[in-house]
N, C-alpha and C positions, 0 to 999 in steps of 0.2 A: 634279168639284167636291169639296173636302172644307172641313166644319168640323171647326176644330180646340176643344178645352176648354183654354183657357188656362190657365188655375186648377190644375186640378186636377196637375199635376208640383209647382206649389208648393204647395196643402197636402195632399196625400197623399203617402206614401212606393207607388207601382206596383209590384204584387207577382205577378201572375199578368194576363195579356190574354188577353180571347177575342175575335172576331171573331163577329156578329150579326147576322142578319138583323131585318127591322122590317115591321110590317103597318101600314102608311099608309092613309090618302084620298089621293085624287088633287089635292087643293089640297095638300096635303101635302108632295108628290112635287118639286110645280112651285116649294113652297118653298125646300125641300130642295136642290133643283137648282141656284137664282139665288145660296144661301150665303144665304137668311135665316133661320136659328135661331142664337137663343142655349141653351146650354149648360152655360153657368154656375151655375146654382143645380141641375143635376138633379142624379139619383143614380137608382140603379136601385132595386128591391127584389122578395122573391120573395113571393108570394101564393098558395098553393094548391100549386099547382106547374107556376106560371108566371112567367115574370120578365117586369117590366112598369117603363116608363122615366118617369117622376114628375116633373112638374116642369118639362119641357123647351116654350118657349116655338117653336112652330112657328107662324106667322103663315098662316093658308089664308085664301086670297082667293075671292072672288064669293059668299059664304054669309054671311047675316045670323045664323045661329042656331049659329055655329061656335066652340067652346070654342079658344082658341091652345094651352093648359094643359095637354092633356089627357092621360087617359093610355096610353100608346104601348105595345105587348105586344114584345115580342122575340120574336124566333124560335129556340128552340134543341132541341138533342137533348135528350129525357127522364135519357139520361147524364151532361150536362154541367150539366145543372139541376142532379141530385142530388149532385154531386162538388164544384158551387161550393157548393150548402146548404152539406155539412158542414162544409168549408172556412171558410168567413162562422160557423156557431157554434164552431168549433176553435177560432181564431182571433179572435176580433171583429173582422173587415173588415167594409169596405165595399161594395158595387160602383158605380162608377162609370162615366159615359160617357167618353171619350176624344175619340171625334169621330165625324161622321157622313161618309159618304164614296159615291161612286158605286165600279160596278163592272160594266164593262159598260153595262147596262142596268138592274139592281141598284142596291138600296140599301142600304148596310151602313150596322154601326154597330161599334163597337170601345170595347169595356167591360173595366173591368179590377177584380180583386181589390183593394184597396187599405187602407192602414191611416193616419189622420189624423196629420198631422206637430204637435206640439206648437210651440208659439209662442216657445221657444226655439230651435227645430230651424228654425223659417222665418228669425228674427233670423241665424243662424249662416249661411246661403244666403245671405242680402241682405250679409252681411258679404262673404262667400266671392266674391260675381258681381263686387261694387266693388273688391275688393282686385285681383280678377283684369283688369277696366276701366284701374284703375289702371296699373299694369304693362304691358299692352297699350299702350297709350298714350304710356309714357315709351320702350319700345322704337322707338314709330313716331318719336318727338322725336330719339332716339341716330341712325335711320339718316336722317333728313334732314341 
């Protein structure tokens, strides 16, 4: 099973992926598995020196006292913590989720360095996808 982050190709420009692990609950997992999370609105961030996934609506079922909201830890190398830190203040990125994904048995996650695309840079894609629709389309009209 994988969820994908829809979003996030259109407004971030993806500059660097890593691949992550995740420390769930087990209504978590069951979520995770069936493709019920959304994505959308998360983003990662680093605390202490841990990176911890914000935001992300995971739906656990059979528990009344269960937050969907919460916040999720990552699993990473103390190496890679410190190599995105300096990256994210070098830079001003962001980190973002990608998608959540199985793996085996596993549960990954796929986050990426990324930097906010400005709202003339989204205008210029929506032009760029139609123009290319366009064209697609009068080619399929030529070979009928």
């Amino acid at each position: 099973m994988k969820v994908i982050n829809k979003k996030a190709k259109f407004n971030y420009k993806l500059i660097e992926r890593f691949e992550v692990g995740i420390a769930l609950q087990g209504a978590e997992v069951k979520a995770i598995r069936r493709g019920n999370v959304d994505l959308t609105q998360s983003f990662a961030k680093i605390i202490g020196d841990e990176i911890y996934l914000i935001n992300t609506n995971v739906p656990g079922e059979g528990k009344k006292d269960y937050n969907s909201r919460r916040i999720i830890k990552l699993l990473l190398h103390k190496k890679e913590i410190i190599s995105i830190k300096s990256k994210i203040k070098a830079k001003k990125l962001t980190l973002i989720p990608l998608s959540l994904y199985t793996k085996g048995r596993l549960i990954k996650a796929e986050i990426a360095l990324a930097k906010a695309k400005r709202k003339f840079e989204k205008k210029e894609a929506i032009k760029k996808r139609d123009i290319e629709k366009e064209i697609e389309a009068e080619l399929k009209q030529r070979k009928l």
